[in-house]
N, CA, C and O atoms as CSV, one atom per row, in Angstrom:
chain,resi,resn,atom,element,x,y,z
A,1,UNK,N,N,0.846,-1.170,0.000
A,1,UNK,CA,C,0.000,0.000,0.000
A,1,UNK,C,C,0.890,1.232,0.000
A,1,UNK,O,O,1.954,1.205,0.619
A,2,UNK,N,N,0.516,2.265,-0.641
A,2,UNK,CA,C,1.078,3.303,-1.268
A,2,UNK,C,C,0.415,4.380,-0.532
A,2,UNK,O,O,-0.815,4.351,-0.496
A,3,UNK,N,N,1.196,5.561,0.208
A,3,UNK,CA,C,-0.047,6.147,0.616
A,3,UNK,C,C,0.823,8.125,0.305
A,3,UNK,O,O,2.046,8.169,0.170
A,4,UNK,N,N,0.247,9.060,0.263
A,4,UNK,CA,C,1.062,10.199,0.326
A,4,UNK,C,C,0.747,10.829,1.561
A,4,UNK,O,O,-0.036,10.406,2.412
A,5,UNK,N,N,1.570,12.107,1.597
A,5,UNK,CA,C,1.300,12.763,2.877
A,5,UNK,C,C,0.211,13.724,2.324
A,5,UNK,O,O,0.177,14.047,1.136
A,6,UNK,N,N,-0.785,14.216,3.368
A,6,UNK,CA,C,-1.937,14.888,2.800
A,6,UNK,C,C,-1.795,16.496,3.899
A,6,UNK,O,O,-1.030,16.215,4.821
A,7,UNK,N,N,-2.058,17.282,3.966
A,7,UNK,CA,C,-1.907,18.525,4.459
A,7,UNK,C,C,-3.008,18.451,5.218
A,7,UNK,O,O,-4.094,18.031,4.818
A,8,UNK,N,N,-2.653,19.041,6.844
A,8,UNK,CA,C,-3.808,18.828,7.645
A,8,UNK,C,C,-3.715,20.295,8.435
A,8,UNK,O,O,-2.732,20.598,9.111
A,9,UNK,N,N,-4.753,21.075,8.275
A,9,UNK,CA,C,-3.585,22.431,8.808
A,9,UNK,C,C,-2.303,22.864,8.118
A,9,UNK,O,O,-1.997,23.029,6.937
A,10,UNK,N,N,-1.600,23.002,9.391
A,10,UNK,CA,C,-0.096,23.424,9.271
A,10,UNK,C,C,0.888,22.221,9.216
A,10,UNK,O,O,2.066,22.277,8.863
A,11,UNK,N,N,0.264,21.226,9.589
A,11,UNK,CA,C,0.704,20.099,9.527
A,11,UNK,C,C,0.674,18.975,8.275
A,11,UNK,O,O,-0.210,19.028,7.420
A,12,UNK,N,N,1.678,18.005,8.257
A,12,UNK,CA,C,1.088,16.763,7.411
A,12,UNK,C,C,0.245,15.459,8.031
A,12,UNK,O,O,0.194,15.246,9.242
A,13,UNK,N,N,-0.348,14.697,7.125
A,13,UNK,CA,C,-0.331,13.531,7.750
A,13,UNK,C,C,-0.833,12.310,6.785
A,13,UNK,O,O,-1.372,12.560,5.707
A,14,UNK,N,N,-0.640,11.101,7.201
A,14,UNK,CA,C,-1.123,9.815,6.188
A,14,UNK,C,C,-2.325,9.328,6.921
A,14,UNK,O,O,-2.430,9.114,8.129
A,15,UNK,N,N,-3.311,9.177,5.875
A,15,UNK,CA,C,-5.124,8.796,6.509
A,15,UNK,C,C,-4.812,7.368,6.078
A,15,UNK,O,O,-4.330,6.933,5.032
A,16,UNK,N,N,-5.278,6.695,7.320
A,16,UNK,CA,C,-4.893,5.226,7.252
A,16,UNK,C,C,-6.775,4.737,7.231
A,16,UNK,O,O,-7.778,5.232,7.745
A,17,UNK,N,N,-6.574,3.798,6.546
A,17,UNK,CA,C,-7.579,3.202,5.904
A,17,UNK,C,C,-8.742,2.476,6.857
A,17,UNK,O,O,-8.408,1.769,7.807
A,18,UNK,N,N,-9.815,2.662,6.593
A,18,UNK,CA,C,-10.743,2.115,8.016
A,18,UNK,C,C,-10.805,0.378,8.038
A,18,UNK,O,O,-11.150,-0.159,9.091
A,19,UNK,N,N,-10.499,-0.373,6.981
A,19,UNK,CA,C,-9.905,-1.654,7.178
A,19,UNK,C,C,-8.861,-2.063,7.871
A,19,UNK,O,O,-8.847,-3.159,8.430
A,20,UNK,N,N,-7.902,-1.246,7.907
A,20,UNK,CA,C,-6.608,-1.439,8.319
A,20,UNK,C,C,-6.773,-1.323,10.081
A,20,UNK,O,O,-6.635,-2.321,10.788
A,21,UNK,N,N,-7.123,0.209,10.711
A,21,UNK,CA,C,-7.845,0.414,11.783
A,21,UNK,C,C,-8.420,-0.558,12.263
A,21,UNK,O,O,-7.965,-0.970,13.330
A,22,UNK,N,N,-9.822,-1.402,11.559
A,22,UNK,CA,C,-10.172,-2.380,12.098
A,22,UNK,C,C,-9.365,-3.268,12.613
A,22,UNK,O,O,-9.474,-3.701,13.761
A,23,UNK,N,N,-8.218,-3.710,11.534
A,23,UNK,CA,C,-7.539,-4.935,11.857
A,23,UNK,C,C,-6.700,-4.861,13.066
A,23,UNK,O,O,-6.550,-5.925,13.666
A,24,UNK,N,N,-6.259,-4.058,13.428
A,24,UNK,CA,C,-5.454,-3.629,14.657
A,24,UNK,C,C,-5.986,-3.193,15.852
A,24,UNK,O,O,-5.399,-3.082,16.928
A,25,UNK,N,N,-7.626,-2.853,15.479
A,25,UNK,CA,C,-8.820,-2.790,16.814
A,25,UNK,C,C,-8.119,-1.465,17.201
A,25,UNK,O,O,-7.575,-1.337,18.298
A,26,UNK,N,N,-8.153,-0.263,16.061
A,26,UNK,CA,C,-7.401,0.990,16.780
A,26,UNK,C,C,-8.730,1.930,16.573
A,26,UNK,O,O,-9.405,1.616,15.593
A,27,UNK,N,N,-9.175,2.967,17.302
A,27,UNK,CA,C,-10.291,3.464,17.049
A,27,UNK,C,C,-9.417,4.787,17.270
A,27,UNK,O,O,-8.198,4.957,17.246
A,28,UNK,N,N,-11.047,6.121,17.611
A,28,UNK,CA,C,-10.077,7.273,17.964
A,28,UNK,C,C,-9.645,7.628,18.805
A,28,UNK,O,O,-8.975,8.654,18.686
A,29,UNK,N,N,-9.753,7.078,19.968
A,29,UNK,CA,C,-9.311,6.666,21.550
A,29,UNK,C,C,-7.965,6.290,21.668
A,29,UNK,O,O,-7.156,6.555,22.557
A,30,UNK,N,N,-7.843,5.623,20.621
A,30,UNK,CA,C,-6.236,4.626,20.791
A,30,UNK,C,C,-5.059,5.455,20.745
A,30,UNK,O,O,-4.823,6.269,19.853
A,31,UNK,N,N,-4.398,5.237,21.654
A,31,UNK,CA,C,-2.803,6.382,21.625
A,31,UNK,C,C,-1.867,5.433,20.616
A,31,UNK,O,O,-1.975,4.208,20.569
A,32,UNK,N,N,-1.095,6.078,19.959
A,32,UNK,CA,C,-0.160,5.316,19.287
A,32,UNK,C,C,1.454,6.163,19.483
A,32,UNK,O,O,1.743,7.358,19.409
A,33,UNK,N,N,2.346,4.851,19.778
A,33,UNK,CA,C,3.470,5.217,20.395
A,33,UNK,C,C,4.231,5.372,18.903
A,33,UNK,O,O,4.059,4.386,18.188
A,34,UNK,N,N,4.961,6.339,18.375
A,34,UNK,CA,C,5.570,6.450,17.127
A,34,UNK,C,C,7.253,6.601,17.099
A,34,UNK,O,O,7.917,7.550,17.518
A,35,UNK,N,N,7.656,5.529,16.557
A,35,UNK,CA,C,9.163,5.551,16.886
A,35,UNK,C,C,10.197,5.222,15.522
A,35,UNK,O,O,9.697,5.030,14.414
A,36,UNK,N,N,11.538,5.184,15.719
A,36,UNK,CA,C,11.816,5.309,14.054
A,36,UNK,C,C,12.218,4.365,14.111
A,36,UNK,O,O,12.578,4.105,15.258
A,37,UNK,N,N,12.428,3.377,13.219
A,37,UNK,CA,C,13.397,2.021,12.873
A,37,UNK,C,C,13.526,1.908,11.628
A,37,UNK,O,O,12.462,1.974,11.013
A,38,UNK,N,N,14.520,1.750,10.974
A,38,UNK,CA,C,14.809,0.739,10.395
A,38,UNK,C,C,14.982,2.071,8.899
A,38,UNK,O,O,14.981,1.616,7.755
A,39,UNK,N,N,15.097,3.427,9.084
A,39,UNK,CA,C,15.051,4.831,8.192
A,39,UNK,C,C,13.406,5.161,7.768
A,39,UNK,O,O,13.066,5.808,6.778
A,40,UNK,N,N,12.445,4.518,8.824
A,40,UNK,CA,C,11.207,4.453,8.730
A,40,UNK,C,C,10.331,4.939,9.894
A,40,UNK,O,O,11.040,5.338,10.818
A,41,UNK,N,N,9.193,5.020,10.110
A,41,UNK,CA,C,8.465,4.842,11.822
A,41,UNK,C,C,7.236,3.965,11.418
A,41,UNK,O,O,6.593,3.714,10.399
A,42,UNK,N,N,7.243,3.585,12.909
A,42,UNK,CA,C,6.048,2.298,13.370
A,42,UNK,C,C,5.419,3.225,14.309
A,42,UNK,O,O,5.852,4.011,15.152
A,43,UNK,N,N,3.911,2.781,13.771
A,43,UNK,CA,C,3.215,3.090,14.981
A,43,UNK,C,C,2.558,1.961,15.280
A,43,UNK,O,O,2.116,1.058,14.570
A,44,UNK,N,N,2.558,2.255,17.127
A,44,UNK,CA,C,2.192,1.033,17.469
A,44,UNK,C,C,1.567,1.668,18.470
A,44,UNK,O,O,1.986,2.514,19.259
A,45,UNK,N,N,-0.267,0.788,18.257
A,45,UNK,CA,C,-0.961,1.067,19.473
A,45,UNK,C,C,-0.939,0.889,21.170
A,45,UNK,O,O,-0.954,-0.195,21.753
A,46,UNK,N,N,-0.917,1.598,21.507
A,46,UNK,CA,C,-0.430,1.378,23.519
A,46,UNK,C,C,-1.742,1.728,24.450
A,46,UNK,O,O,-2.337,2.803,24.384
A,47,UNK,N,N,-1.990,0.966,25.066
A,47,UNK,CA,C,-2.997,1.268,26.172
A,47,UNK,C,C,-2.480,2.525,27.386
A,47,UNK,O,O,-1.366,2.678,27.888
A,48,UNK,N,N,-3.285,3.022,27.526
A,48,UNK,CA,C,-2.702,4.241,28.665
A,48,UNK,C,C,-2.142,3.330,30.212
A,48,UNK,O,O,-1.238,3.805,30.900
A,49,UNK,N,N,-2.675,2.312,30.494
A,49,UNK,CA,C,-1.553,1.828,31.317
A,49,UNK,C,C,0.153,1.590,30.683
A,49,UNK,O,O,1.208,1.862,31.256
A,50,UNK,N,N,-0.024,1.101,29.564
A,50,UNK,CA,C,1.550,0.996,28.918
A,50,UNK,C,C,2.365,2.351,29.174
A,50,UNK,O,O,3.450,2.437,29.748
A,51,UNK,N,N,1.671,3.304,28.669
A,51,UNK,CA,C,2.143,4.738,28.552
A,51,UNK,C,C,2.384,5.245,29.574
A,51,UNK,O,O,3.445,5.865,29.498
A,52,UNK,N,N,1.605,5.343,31.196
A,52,UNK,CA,C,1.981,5.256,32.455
A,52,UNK,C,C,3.539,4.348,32.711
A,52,UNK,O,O,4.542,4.796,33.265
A,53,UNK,N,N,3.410,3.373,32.294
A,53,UNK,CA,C,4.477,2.931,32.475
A,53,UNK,C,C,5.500,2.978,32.416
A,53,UNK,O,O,6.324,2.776,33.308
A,54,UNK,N,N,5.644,3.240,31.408
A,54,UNK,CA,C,6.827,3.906,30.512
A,54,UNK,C,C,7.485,5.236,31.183
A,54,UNK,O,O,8.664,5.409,31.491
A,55,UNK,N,N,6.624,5.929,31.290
A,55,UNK,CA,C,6.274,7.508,32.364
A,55,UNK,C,C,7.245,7.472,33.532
A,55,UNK,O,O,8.287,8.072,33.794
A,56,UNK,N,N,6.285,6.255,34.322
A,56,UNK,CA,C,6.656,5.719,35.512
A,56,UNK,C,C,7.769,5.329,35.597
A,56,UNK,O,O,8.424,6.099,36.298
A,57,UNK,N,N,8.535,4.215,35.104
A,57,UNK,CA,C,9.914,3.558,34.853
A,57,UNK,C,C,10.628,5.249,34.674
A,57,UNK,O,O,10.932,5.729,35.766
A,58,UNK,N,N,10.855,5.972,33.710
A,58,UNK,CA,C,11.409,7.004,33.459
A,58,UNK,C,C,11.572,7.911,34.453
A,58,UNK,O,O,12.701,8.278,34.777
A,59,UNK,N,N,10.347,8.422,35.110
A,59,UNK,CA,C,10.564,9.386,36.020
A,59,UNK,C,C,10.037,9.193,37.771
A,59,UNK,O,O,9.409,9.852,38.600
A,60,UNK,N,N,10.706,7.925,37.692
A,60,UNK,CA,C,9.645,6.916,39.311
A,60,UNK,C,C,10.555,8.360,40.586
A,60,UNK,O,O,9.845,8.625,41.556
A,61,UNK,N,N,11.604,8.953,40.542
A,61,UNK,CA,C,11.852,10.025,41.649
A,61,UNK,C,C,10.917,10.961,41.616
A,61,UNK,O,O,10.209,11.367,42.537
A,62,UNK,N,N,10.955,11.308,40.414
A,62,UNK,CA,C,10.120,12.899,40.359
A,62,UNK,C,C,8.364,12.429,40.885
A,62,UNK,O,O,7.657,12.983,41.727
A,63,UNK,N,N,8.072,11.251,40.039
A,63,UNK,CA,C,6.579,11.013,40.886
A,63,UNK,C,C,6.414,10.842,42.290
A,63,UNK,O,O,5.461,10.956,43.061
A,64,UNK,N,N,7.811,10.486,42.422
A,64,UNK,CA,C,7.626,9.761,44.335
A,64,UNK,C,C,7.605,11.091,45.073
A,64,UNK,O,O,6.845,11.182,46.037
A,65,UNK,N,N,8.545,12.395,44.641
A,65,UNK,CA,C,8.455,13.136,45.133
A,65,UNK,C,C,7.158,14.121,45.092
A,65,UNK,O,O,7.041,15.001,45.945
A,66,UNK,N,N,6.405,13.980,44.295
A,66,UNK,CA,C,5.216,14.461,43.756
A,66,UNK,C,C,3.859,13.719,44.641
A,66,UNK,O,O,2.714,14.114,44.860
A,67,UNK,N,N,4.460,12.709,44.941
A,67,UNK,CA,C,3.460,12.275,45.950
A,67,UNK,C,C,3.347,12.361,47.768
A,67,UNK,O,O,2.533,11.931,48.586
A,68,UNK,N,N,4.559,13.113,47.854
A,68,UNK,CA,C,4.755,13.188,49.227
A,68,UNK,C,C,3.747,14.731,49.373
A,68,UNK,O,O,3.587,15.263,50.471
């Protein structure tokens, strides 16, 4: 699949196909984590606990101190 970048605003972006969406069970709710590999990017859908996590692992002082 072939897709171009389309002008959204000031911004770009690629409209991904509502089959495709289905297949991955991504709706408009779904956060997607976007990262580069390979001279490319993946997006990959993450549940907001994942994303906490990630958060968490990264900045577990600054929250601990945030909770005192």
């Amino acid at each position: 699949m072939i897709k171009h970048l389309q002008k959204i605003g000031n911004s770009r972006g690629v409209v991904i196909d509502k089959p495709v969406l289905d297949l991955l069970n991504i709706n408009d709710d779904t956060a997607l984590e976007i990262t580069q590999k390979d001279g490319g990017i993946f997006l990959k859908p993450i549940s907001a606990m994942d994303a906490y996590s990630k958060i968490a692992k990264k900045h577990r002082k600054s929250l601990d101190k945030l909770a005192k």
